[in-house]
LUMFIVO-801548 format. One record per atom (N, C-alpha, C): atom name; z, y, x. Coordinates in steps of 0.05 Angstrom, whole numbers, plus 5000, padded with zeros to 4 digits. Layout:
! residues N
+------+------+------+------+
! site !    w !    v !    u !
+------+------+------+------+
!   CA !    Z !    Y !    X !
...
+------+------+------+------+
//
This chain:
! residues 104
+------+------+------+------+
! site !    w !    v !    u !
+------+------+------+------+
!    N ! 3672 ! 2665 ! 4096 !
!   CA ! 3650 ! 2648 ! 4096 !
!    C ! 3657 ! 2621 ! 4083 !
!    N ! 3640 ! 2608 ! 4070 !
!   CA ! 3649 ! 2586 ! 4059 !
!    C ! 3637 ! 2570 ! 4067 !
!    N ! 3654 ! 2546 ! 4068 !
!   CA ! 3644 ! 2518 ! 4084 !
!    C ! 3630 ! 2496 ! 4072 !
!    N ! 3603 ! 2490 ! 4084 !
!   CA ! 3591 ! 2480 ! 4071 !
!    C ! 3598 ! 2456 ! 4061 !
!    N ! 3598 ! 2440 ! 4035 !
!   CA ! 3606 ! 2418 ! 4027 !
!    C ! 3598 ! 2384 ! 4044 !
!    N ! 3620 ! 2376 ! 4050 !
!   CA ! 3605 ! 2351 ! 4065 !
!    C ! 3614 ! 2328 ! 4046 !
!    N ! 3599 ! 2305 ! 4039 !
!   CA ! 3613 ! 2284 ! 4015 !
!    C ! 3627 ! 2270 ! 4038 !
!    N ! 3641 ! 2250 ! 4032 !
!   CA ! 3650 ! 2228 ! 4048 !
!    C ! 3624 ! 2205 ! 4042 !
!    N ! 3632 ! 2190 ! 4059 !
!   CA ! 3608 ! 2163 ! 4058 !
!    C ! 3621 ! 2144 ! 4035 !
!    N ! 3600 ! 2131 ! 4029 !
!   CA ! 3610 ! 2116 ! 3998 !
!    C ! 3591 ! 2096 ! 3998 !
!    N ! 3596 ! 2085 ! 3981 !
!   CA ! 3581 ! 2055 ! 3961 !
!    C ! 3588 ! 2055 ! 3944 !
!    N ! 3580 ! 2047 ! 3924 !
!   CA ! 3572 ! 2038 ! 3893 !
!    C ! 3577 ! 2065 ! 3883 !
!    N ! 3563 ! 2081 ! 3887 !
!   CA ! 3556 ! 2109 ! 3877 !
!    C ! 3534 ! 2106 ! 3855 !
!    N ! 3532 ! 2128 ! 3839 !
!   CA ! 3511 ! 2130 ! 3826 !
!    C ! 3497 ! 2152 ! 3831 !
!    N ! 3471 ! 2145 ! 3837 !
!   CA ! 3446 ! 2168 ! 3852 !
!    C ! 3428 ! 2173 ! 3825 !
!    N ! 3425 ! 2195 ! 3811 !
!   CA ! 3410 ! 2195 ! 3785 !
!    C ! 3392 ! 2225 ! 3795 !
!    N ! 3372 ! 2220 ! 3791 !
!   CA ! 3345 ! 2244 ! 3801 !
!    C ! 3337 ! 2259 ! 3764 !
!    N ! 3335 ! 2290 ! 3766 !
!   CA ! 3342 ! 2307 ! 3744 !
!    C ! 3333 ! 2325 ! 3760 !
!    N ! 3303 ! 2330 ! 3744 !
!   CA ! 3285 ! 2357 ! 3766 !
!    C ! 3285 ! 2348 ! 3797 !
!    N ! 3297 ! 2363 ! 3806 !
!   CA ! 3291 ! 2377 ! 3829 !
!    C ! 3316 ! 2367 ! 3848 !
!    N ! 3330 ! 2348 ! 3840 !
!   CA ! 3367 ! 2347 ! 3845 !
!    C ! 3363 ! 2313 ! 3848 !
!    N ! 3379 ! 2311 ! 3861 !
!   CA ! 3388 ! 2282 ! 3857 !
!    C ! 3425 ! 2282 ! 3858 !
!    N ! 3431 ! 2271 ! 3840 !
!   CA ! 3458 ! 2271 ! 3834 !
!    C ! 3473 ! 2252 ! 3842 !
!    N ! 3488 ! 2251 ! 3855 !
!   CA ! 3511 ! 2235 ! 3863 !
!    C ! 3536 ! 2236 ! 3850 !
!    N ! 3552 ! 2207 ! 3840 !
!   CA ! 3573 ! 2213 ! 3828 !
!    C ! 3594 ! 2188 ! 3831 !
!    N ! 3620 ! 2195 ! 3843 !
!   CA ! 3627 ! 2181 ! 3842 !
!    C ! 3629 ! 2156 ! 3868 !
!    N ! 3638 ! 2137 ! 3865 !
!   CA ! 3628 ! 2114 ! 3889 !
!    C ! 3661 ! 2105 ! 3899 !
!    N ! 3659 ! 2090 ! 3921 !
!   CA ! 3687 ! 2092 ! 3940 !
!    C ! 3675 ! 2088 ! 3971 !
!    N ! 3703 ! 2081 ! 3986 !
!   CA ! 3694 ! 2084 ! 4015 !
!    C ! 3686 ! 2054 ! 4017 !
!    N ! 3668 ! 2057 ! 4044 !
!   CA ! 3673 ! 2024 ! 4057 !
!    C ! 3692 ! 2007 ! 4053 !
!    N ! 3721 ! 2016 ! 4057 !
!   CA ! 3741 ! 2004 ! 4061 !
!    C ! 3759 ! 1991 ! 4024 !
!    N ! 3737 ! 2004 ! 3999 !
!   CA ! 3748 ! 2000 ! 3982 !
!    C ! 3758 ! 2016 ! 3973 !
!    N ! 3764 ! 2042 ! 3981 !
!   CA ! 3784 ! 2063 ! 3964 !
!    C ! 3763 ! 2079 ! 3948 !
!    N ! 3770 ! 2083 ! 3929 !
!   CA ! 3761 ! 2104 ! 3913 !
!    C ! 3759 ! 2135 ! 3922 !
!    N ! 3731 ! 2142 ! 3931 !
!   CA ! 3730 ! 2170 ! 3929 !
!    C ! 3746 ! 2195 ! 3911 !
!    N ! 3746 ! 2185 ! 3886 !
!   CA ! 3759 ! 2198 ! 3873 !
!    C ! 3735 ! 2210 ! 3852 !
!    N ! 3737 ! 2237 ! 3840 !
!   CA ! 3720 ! 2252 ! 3824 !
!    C ! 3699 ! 2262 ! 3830 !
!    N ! 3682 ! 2255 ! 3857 !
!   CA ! 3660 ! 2266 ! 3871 !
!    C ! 3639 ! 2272 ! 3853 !
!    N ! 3631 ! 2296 ! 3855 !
!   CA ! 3604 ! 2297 ! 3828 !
!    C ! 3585 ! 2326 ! 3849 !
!    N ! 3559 ! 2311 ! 3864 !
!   CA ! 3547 ! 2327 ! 3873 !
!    C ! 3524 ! 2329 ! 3877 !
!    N ! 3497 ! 2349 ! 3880 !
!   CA ! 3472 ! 2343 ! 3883 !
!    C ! 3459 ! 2362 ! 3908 !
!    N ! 3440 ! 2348 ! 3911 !
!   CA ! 3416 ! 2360 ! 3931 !
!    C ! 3390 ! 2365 ! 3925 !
!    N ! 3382 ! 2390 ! 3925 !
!   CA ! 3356 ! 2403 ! 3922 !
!    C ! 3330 ! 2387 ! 3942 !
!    N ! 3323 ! 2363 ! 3926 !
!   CA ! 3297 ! 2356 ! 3944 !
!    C ! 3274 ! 2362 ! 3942 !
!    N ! 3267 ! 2382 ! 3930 !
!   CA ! 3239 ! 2395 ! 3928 !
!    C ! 3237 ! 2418 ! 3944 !
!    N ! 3267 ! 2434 ! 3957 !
!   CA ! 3263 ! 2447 ! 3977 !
!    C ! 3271 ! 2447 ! 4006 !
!    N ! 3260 ! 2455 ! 4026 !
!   CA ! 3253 ! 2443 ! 4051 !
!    C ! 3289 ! 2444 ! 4061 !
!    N ! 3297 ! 2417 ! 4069 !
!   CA ! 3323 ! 2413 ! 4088 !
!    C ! 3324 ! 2399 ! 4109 !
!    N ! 3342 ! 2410 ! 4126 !
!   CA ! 3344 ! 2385 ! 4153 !
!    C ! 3370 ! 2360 ! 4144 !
!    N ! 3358 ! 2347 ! 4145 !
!   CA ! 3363 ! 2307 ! 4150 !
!    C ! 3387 ! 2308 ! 4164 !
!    N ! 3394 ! 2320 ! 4185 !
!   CA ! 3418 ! 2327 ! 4206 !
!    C ! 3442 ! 2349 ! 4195 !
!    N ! 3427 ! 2359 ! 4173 !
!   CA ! 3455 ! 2379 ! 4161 !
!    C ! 3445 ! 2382 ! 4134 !
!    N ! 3441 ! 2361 ! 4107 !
!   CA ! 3437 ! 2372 ! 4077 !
!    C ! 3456 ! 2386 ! 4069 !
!    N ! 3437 ! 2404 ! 4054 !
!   CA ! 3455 ! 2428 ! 4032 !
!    C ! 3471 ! 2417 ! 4003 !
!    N ! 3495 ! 2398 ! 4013 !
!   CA ! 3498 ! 2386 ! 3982 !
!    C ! 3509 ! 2411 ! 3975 !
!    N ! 3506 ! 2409 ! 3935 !
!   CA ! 3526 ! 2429 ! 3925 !
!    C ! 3546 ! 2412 ! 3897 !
!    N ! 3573 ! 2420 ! 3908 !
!   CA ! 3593 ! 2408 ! 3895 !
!    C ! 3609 ! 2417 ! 3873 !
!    N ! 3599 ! 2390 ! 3857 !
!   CA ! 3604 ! 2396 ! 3822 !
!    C ! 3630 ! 2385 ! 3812 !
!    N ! 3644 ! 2372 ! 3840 !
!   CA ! 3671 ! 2353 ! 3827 !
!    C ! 3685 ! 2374 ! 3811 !
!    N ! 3684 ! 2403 ! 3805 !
!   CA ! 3712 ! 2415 ! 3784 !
!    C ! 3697 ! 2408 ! 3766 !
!    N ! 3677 ! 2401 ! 3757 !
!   CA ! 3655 ! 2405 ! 3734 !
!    C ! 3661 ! 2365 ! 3724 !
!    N ! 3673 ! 2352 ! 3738 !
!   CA ! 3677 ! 2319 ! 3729 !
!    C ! 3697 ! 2301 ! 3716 !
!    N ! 3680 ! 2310 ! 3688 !
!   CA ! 3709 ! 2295 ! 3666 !
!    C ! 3717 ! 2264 ! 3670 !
!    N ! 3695 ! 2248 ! 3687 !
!   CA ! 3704 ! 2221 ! 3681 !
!    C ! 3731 ! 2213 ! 3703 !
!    N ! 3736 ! 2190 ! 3701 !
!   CA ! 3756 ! 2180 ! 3727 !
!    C ! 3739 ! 2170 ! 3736 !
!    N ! 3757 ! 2165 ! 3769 !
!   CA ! 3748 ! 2165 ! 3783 !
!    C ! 3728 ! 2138 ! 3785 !
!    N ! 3704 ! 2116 ! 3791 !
!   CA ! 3694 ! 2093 ! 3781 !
!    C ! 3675 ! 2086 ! 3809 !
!    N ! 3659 ! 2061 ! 3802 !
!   CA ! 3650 ! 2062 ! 3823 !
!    C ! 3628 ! 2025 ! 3814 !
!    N ! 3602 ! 2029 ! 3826 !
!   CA ! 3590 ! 2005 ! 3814 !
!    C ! 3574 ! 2008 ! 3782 !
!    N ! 3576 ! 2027 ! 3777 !
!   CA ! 3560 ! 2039 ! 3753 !
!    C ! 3536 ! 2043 ! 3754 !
!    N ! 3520 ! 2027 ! 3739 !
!   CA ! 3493 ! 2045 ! 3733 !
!    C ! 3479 ! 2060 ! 3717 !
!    N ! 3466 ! 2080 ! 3727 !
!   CA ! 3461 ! 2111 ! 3718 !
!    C ! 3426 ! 2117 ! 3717 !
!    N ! 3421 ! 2133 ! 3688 !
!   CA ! 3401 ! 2130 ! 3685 !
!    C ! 3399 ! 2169 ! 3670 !
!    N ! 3381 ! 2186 ! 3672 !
!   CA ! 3373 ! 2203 ! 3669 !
!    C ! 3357 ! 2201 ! 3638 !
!    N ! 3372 ! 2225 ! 3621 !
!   CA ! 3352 ! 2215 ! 3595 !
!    C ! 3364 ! 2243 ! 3579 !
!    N ! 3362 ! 2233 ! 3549 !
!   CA ! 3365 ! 2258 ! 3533 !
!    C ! 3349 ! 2272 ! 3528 !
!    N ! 3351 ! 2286 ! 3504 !
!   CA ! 3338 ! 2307 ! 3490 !
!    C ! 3322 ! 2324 ! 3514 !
!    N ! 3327 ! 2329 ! 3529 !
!   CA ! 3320 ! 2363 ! 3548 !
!    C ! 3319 ! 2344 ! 3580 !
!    N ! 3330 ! 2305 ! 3583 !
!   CA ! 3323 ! 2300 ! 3607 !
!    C ! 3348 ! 2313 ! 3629 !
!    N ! 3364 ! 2324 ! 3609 !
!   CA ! 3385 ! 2328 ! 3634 !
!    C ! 3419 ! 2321 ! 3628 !
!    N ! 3414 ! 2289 ! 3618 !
!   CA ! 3435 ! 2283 ! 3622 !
!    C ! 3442 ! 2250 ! 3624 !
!    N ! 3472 ! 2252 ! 3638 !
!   CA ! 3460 ! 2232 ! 3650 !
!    C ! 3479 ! 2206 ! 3641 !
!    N ! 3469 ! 2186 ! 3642 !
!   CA ! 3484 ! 2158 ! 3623 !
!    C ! 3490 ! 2136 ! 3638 !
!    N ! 3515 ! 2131 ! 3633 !
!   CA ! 3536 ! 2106 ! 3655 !
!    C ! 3531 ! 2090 ! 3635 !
!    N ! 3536 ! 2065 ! 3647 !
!   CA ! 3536 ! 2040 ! 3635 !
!    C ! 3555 ! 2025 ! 3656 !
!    N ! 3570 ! 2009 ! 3647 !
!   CA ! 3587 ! 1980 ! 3667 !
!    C ! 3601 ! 2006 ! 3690 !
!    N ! 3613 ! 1987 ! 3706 !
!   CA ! 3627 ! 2001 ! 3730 !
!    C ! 3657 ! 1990 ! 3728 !
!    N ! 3670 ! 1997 ! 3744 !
!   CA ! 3699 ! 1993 ! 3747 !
!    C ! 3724 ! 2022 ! 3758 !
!    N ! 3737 ! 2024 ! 3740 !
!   CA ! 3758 ! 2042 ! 3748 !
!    C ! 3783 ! 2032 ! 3747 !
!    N ! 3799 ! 2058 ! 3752 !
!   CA ! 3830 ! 2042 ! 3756 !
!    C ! 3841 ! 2026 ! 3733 !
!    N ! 3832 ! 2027 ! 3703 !
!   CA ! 3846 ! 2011 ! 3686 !
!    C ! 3826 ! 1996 ! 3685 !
!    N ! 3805 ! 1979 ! 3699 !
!   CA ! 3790 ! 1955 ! 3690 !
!    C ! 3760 ! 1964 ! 3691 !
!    N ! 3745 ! 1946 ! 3677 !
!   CA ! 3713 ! 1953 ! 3670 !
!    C ! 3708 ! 1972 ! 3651 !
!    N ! 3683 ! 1983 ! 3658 !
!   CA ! 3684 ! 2011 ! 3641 !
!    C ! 3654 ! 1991 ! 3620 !
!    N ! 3652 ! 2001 ! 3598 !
!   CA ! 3638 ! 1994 ! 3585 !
!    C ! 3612 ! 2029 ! 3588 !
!    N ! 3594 ! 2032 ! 3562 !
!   CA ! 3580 ! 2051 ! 3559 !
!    C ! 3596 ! 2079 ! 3560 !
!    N ! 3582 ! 2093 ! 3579 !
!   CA ! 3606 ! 2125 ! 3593 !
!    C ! 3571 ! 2149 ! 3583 !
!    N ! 3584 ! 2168 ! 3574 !
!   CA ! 3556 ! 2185 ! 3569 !
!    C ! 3574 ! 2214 ! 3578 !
!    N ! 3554 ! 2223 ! 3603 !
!   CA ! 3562 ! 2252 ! 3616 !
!    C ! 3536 ! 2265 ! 3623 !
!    N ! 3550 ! 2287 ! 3606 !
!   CA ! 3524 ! 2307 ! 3609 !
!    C ! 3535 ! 2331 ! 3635 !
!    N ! 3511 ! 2332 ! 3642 !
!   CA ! 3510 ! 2362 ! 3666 !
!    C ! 3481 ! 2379 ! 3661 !
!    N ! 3479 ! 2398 ! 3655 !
!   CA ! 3455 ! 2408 ! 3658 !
!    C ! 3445 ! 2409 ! 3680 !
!    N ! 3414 ! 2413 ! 3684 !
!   CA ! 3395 ! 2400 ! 3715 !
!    C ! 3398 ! 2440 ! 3713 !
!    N ! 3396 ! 2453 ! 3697 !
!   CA ! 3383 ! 2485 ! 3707 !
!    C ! 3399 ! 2496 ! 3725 !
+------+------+------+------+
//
């Protein structure tokens, strides 16, 4: 049986909506640490409980490092991909970051 994916809690994540999904990527803890390569979404157009969401986890699928404080905007040819701007990672400020994931 496989265990359902739980994220850790975060800030300065980027939340980018693509169909049916809202995408999460990225972020660190309260305390300042970096999550690491977190790359995951949730099906909000079909019915879930609030007390246990069905994330599904894309971190093998996440070429960037790890960042956090970025903002993310949904765009492209087909609308399914998704575009960093600013943020901070381990070597400094990140300037313009472009990562695609397909929404299908």
């Amino acid at each position: 049986m496989t265990v359902p994916y739980k994220p850790k809690q975060r800030e300065k994540h980027t939340a980018t909506l693509i169909d049916d999904k809202l995408y999460i990527l990225s972020g660190r803890e309260n305390s300042g640490i970096d999550v690491g390569k977190d790359f995951f979404y949730l099906e909000i157009l079909k019915s879930f409980n609030t007390q246990n969401l069905s994330w599904k986890d894309l971190s093998n699928t996440n070429i960037l490092l790890p960042h956090y404080g970025a903002a993310a905007v949904s765009g492209g040819k087909n609308g399914n991909t998704i575009f960093l701007y600013g943020g901070t990672n381990e070597t400094g400020a990140m300037g313009f970051s472009l990562y695609l994931q397909s929404a299908k």
